[in-house]
N, CA and C atoms as a LAMMPS dump frame, in Angstrom:
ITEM: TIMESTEP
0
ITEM: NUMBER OF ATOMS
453
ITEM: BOX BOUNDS ff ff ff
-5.0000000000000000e+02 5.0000000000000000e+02
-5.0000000000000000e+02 5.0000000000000000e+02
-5.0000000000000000e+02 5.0000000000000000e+02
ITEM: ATOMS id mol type element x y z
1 1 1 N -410.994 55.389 330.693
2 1 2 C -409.813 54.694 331.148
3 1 3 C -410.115 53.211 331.153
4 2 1 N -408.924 52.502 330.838
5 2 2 C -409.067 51.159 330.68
6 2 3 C -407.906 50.098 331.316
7 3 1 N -408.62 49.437 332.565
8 3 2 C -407.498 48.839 333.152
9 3 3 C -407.378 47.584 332.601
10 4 1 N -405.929 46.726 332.218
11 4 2 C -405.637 45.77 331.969
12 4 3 C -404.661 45.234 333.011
13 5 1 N -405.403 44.116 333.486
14 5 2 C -404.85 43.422 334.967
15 5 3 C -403.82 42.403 334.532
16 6 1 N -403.098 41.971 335.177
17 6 2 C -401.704 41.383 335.206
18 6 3 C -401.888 39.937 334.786
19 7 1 N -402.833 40.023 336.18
20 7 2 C -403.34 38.23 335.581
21 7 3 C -404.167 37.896 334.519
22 8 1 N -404.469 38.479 333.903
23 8 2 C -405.154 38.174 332.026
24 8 3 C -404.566 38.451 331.109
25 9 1 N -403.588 36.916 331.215
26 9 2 C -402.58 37.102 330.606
27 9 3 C -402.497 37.25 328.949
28 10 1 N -403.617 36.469 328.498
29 10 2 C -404.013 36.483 326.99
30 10 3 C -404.618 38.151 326.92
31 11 1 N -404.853 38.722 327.96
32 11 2 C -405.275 40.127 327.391
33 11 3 C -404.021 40.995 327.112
34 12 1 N -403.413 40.743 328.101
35 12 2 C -402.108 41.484 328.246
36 12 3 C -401.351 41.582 327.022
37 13 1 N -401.055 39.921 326.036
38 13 2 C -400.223 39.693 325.285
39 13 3 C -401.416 40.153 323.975
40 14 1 N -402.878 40.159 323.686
41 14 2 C -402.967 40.669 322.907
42 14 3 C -403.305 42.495 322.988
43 15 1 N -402.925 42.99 323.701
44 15 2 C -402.72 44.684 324.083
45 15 3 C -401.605 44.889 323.3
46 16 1 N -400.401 43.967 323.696
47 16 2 C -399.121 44.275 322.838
48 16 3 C -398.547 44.485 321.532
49 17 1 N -399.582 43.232 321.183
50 17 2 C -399.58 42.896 319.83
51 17 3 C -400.486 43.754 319.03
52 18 1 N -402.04 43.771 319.903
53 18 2 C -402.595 44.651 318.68
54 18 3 C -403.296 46.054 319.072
55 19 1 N -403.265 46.513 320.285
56 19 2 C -403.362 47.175 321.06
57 19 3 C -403.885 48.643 320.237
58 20 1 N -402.604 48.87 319.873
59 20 2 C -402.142 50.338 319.195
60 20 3 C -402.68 50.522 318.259
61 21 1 N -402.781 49.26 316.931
62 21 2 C -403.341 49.07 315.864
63 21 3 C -405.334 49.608 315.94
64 22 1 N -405.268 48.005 316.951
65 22 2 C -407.092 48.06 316.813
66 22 3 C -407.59 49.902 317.247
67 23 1 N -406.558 50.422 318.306
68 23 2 C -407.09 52.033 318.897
69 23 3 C -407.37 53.034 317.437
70 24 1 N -406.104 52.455 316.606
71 24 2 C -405.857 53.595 315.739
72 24 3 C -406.982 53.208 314.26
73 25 1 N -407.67 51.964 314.355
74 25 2 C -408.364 52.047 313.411
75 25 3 C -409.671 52.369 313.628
76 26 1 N -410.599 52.726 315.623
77 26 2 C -411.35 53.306 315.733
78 26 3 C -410.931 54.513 315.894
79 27 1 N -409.93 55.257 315.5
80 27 2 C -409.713 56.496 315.756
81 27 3 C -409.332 56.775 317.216
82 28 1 N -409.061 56.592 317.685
83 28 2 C -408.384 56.366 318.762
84 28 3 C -407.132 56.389 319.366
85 29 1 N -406.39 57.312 320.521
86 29 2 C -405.126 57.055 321.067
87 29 3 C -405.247 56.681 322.254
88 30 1 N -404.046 56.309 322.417
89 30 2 C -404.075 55.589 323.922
90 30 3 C -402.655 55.753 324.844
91 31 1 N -402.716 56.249 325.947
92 31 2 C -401.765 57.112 326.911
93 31 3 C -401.442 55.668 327.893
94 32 1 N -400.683 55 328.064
95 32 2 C -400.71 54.665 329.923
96 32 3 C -400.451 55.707 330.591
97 33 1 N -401.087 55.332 331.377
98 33 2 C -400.916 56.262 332.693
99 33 3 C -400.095 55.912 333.577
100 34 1 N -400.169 54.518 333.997
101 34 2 C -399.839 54.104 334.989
102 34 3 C -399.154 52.328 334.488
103 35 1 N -398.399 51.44 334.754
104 35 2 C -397.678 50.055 334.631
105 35 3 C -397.696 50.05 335.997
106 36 1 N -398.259 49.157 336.685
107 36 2 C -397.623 48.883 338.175
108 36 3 C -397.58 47.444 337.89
109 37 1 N -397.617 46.529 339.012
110 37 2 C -397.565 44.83 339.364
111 37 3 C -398.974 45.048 339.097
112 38 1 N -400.415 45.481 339.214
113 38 2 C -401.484 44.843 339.044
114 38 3 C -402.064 44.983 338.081
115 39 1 N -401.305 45.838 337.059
116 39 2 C -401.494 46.206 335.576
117 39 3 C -401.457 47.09 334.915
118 40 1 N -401.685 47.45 333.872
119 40 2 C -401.45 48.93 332.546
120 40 3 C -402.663 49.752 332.886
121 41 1 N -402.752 50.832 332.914
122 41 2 C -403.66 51.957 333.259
123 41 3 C -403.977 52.896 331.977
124 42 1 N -404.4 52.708 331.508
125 42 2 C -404.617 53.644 329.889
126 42 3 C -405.746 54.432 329.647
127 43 1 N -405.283 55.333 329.462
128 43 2 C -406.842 56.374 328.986
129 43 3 C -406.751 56.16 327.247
130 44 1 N -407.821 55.63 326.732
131 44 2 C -408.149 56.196 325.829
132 44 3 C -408.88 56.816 325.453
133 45 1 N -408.127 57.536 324.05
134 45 2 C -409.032 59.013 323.727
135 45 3 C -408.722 59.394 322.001
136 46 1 N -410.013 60.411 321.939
137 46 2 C -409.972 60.788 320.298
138 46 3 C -409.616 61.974 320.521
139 47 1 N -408.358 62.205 319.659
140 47 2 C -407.769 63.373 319.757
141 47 3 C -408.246 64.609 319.117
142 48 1 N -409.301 64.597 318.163
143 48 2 C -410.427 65.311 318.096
144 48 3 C -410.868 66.214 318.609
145 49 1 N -411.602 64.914 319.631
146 49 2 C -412.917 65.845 320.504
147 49 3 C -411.875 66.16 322.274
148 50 1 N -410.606 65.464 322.434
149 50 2 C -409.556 65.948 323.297
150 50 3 C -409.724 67.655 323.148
151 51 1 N -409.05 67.514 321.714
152 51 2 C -408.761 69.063 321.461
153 51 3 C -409.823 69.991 321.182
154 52 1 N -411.011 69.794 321.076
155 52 2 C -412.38 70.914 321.629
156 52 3 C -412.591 70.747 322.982
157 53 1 N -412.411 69.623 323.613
158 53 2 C -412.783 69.995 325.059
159 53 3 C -411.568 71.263 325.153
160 54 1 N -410.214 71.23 324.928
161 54 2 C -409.12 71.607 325.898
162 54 3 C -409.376 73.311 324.957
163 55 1 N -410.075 73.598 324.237
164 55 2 C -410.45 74.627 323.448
165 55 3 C -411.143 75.613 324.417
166 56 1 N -412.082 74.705 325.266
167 56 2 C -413.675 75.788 326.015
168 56 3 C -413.173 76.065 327.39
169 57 1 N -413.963 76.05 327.668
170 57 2 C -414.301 76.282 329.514
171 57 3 C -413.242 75.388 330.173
172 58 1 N -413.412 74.271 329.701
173 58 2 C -412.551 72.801 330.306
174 58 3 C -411.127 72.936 330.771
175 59 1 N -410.936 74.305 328.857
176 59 2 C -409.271 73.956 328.454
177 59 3 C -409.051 75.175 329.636
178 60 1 N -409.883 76.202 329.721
179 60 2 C -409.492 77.157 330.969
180 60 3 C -409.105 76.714 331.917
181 61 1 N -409.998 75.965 332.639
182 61 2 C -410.204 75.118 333.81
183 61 3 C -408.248 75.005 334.39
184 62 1 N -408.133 74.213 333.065
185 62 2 C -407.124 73.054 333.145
186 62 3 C -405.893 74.635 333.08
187 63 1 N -405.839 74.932 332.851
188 63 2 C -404.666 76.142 332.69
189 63 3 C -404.761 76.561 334.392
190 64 1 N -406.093 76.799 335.117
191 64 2 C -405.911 77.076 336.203
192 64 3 C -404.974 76.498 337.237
193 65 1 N -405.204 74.928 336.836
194 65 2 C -404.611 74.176 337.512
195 65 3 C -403.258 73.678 336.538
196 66 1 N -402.671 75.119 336.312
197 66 2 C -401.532 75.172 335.628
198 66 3 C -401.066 74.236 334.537
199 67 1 N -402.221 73.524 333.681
200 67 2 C -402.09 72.727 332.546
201 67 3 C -401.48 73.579 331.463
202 68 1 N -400.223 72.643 330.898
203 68 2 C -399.862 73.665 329.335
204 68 3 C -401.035 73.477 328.368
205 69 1 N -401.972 74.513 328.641
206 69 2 C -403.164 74.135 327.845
207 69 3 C -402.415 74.947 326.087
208 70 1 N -401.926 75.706 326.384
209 70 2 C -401.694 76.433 325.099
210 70 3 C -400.484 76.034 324.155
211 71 1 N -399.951 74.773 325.003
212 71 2 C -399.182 74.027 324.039
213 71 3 C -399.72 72.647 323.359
214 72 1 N -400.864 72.869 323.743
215 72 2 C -401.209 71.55 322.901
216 72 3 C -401.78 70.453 323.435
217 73 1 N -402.203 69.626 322.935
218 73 2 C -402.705 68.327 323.699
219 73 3 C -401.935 67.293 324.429
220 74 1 N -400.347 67.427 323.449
221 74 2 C -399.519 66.544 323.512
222 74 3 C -398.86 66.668 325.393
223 75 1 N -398.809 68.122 325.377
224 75 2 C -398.206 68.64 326.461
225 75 3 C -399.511 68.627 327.765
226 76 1 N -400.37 68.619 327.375
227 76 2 C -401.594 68.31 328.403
228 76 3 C -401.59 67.049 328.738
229 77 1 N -401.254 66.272 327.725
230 77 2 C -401.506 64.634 328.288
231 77 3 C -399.948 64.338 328.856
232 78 1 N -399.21 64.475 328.78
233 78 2 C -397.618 64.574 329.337
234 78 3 C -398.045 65.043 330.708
235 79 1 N -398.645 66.494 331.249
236 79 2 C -398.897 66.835 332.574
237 79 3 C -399.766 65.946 333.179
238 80 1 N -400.488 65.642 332.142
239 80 2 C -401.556 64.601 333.375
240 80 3 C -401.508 63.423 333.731
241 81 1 N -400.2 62.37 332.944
242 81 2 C -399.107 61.596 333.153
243 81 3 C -398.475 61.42 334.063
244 82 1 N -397.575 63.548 334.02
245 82 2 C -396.69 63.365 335.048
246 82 3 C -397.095 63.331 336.716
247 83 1 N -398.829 63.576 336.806
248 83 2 C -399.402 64.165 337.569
249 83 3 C -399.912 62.742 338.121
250 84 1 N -400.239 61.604 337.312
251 84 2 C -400.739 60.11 337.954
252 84 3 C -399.555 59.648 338.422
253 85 1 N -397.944 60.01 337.773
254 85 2 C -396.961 59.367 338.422
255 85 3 C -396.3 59.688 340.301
256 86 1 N -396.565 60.837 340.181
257 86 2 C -395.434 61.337 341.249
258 86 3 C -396.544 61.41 342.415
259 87 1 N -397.709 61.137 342.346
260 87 2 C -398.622 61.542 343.853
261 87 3 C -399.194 59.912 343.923
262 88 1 N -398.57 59.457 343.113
263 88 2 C -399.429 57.68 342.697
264 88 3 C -400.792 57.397 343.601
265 89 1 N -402.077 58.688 343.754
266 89 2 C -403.276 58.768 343.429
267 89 3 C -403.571 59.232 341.926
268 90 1 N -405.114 58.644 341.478
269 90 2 C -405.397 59.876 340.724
270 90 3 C -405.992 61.218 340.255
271 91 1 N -405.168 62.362 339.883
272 91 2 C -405.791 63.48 339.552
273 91 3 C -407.073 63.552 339.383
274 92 1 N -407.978 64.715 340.323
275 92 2 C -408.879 64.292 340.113
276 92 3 C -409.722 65.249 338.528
277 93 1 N -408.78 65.99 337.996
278 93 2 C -408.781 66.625 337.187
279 93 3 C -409.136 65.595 335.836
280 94 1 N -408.694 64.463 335.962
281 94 2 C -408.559 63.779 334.794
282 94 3 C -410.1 63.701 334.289
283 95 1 N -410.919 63.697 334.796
284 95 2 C -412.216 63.768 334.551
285 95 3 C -412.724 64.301 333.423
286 96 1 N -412.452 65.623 333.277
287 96 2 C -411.882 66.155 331.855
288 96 3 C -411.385 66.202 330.868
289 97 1 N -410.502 64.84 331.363
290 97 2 C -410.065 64.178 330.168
291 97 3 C -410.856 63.084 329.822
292 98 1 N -411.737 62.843 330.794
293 98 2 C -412.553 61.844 330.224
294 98 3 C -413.647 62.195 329.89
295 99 1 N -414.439 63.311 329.791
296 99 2 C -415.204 64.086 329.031
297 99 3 C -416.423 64.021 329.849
298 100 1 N -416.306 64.24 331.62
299 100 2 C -416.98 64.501 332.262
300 100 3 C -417.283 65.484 332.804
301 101 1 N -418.849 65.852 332.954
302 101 2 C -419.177 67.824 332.546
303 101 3 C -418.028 68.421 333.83
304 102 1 N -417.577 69.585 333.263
305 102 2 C -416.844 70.363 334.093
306 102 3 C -417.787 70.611 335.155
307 103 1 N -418.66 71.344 335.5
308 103 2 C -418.935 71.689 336.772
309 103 3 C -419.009 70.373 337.617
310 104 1 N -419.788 69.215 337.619
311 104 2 C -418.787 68.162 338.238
312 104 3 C -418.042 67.832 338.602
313 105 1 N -416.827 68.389 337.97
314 105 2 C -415.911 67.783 338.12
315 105 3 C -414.787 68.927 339.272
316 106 1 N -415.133 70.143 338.719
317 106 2 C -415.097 71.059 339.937
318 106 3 C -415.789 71.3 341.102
319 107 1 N -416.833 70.322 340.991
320 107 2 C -417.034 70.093 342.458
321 107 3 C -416.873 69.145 343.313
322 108 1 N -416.553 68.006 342.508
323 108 2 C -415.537 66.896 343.173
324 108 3 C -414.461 67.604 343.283
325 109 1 N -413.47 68.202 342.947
326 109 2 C -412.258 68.643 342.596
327 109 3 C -412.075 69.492 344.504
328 110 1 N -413.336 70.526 344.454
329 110 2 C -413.643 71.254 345.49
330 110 3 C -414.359 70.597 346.701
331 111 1 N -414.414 68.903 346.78
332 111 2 C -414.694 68.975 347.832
333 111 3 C -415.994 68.687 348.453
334 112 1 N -416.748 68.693 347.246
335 112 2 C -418.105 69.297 347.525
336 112 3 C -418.709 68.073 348.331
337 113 1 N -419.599 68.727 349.62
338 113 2 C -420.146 67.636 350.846
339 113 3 C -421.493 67.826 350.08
340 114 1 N -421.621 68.482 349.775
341 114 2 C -423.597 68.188 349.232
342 114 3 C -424.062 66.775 348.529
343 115 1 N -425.303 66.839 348.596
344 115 2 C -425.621 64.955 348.248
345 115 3 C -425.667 65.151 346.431
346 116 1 N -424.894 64.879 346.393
347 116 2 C -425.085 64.067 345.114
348 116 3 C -426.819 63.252 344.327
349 117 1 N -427.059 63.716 343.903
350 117 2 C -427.943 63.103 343.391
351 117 3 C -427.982 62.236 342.319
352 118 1 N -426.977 61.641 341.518
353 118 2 C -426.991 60.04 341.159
354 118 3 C -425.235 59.982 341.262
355 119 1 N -424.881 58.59 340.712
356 119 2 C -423.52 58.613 340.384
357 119 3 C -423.32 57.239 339.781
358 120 1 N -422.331 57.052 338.827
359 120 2 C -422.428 56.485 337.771
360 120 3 C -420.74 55.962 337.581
361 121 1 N -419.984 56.743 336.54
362 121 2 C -418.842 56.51 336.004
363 121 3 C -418.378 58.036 336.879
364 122 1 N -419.317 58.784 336.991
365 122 2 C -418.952 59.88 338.057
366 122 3 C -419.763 60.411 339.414
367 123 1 N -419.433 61.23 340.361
368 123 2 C -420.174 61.861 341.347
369 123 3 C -421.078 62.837 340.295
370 124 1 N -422.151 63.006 340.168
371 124 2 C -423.318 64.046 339.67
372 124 3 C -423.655 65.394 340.604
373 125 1 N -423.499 66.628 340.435
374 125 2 C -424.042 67.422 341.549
375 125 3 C -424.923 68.321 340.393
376 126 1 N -424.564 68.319 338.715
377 126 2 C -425.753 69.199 338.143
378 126 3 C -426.074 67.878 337.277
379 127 1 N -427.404 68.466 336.793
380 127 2 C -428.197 68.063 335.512
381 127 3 C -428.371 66.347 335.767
382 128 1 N -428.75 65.783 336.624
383 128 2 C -428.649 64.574 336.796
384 128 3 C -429.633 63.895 335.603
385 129 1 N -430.427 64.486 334.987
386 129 2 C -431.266 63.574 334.202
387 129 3 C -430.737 63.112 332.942
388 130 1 N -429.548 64.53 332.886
389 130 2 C -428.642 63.643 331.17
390 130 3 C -427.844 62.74 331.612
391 131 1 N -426.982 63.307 333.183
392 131 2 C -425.422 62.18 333.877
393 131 3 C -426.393 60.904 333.058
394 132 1 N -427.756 60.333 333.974
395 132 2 C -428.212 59.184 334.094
396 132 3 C -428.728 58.832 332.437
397 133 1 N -428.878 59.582 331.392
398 133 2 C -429.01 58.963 329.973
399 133 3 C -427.356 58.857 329.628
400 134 1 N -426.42 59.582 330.001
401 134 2 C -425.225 59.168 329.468
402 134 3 C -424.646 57.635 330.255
403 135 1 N -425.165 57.067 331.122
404 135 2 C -424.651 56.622 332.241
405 135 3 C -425.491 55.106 331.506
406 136 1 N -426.28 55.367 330.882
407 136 2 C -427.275 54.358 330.019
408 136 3 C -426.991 54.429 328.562
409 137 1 N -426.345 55.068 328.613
410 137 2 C -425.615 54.951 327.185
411 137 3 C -423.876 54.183 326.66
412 138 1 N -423.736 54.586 328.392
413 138 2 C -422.134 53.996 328.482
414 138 3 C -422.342 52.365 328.806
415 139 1 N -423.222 52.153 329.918
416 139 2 C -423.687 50.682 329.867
417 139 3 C -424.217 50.145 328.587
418 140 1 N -424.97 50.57 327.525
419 140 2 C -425.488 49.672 326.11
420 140 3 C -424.076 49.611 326.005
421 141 1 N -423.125 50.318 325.677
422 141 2 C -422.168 50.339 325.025
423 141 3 C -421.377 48.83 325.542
424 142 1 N -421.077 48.809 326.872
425 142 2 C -419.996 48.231 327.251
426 142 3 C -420.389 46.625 326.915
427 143 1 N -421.674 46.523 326.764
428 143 2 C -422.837 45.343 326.339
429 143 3 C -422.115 45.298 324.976
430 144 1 N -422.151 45.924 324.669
431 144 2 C -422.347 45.772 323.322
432 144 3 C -420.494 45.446 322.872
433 145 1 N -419.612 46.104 323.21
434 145 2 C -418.771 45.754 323.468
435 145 3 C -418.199 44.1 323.962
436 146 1 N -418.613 43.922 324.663
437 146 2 C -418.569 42.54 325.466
438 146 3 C -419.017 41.438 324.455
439 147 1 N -420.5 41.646 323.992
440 147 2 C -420.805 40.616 323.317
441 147 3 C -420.349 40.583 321.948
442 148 1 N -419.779 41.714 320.695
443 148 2 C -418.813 41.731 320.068
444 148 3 C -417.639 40.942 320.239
445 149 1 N -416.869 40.786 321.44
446 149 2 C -415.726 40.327 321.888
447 149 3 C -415.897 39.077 321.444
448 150 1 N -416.893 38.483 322.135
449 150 2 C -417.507 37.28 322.53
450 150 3 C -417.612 36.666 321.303
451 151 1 N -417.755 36.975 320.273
452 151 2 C -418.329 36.042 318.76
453 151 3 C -417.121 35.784 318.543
């Protein structure tokens, strides 16, 4: 997910302009979630690897919690839309859409009081030694990102 704040305003006006374009030439789509006064709320995502997560365990998951998993992606990302609009928290389901391991995310989901043993872009309760290489992989990235921008 990617927030774009109100007051950056040169970000704002180039989101508009090239937004859609630059997503779709890394392969890439992009949902708002959310427009309020403090800015655009967007998940982006490859509709790809969307549609193998919503395939496995994940896509079960998400049917539990009454997702139209069997209509498609289109209709999964529509529920999880309609689901950031009307409780204006967010789902904590979305996690899954952001391709964070399911049991995680069902145990945030559930509540879970046990200690956590790292946390990152998420709460960790299994396998903490990959969370923390993915968690070092998402930081090179955002580096790397940044200083791209920057030239």
């Amino acid at each position: 997910m990617v927030r774009i704040a109100k007051d950056h305003k040169r970000l704002n006006v180039a989101w508009e302009k090239w937004g859609m374009e630059l997503c779709g030439g890394l392969g890439l789509s992009a949902l708002p979630l959310r427009d309020s006064s403090k800015g655009i709320l967007l998940l982006l995502y490859k509709p790809r690897l969307l549609r193998k997560v919503l395939t496995g365990p994940a896509g079960r998951y998400l049917c539990s919690l009454l997702y139209p998993v069997d209509s498609g992606i289109t209709a999964c990302l529509e529920e999880l839309n309609r689901r950031f609009n009307i409780s204006g928290n967010i789902p904590h389901e979305v996690g899954i859409f952001l391709g964070y391991p399911l049991e995680d995310v069902i145990d945030f989901i559930r509540g879970n009081k046990k200690a956590h043993p790292c946390k990152g872009c998420w709460k960790v309760y299994h396998r903490p030694e990959r969370a923390s290489r993915i968690f070092n992989y998402i930081n090179e990235a955002r580096i790397r990102l940044v200083q791209e921008a920057m030239i």
